[in-house]
N, C-alpha and C positions, 0 to 999 in steps of 0.2 A: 859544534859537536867536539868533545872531548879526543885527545888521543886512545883514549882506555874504550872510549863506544864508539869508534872508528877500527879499533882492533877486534872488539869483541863481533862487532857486526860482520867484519872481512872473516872472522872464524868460522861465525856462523853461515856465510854465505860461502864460505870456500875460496874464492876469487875474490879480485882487485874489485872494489867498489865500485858500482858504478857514479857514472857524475853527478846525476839527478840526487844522487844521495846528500852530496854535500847543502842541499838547503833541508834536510833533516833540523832538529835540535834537538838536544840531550833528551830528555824525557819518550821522544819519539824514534830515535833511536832504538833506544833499552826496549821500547815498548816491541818495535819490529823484530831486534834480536830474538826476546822470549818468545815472541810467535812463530818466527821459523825453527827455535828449539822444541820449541811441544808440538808443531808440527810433524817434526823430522822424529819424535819421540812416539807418536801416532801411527804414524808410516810403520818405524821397526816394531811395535806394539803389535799391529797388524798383522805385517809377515811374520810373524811369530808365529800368532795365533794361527796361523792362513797355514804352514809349517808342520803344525803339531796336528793340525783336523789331518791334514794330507799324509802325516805318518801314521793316524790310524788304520790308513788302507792296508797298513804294511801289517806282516802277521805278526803279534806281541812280541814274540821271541826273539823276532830278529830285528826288532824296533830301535836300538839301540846298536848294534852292528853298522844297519845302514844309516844313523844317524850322524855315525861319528866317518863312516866315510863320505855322507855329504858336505858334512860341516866339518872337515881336518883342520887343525888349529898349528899356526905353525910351523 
């Protein structure tokens, strides 16, 4: 495994590699990165959606009020 799918995988997984990793090779690597990105891309998709049903509860008017004091940016 390359230095470039040893970085990209520790991106992707957040943390130090585990060992078991090191008998990966290149192709299987990249393969595991993209799956824990469309994973992780699935998940946020989700709560999103899971998000926006759950501010319908709210009444239209103040939809946006309470939305921006759940989600403060910054």
């Amino acid at each position: 495994m390359s230095a470039e799918e040893v970085a990209l995988l520790r991106a992707e997984l957040g943390v130090p590699l585990p060992d078991c990793f090191t008998a990966l090779d290149g192709p299987q690597a990249l393969l595991l990165a993209r799956s824990l990105r469309r994973a992780r891309e699935r998940r946020v998709s989700g709560l999103n959606e899971a998000v926006e049903d759950a501010l319908t509860l709210v009444p239209a008017l103040t939809r946006e009020p309470v939305r921006r004091m759940l989600f403060r940016q910054g």
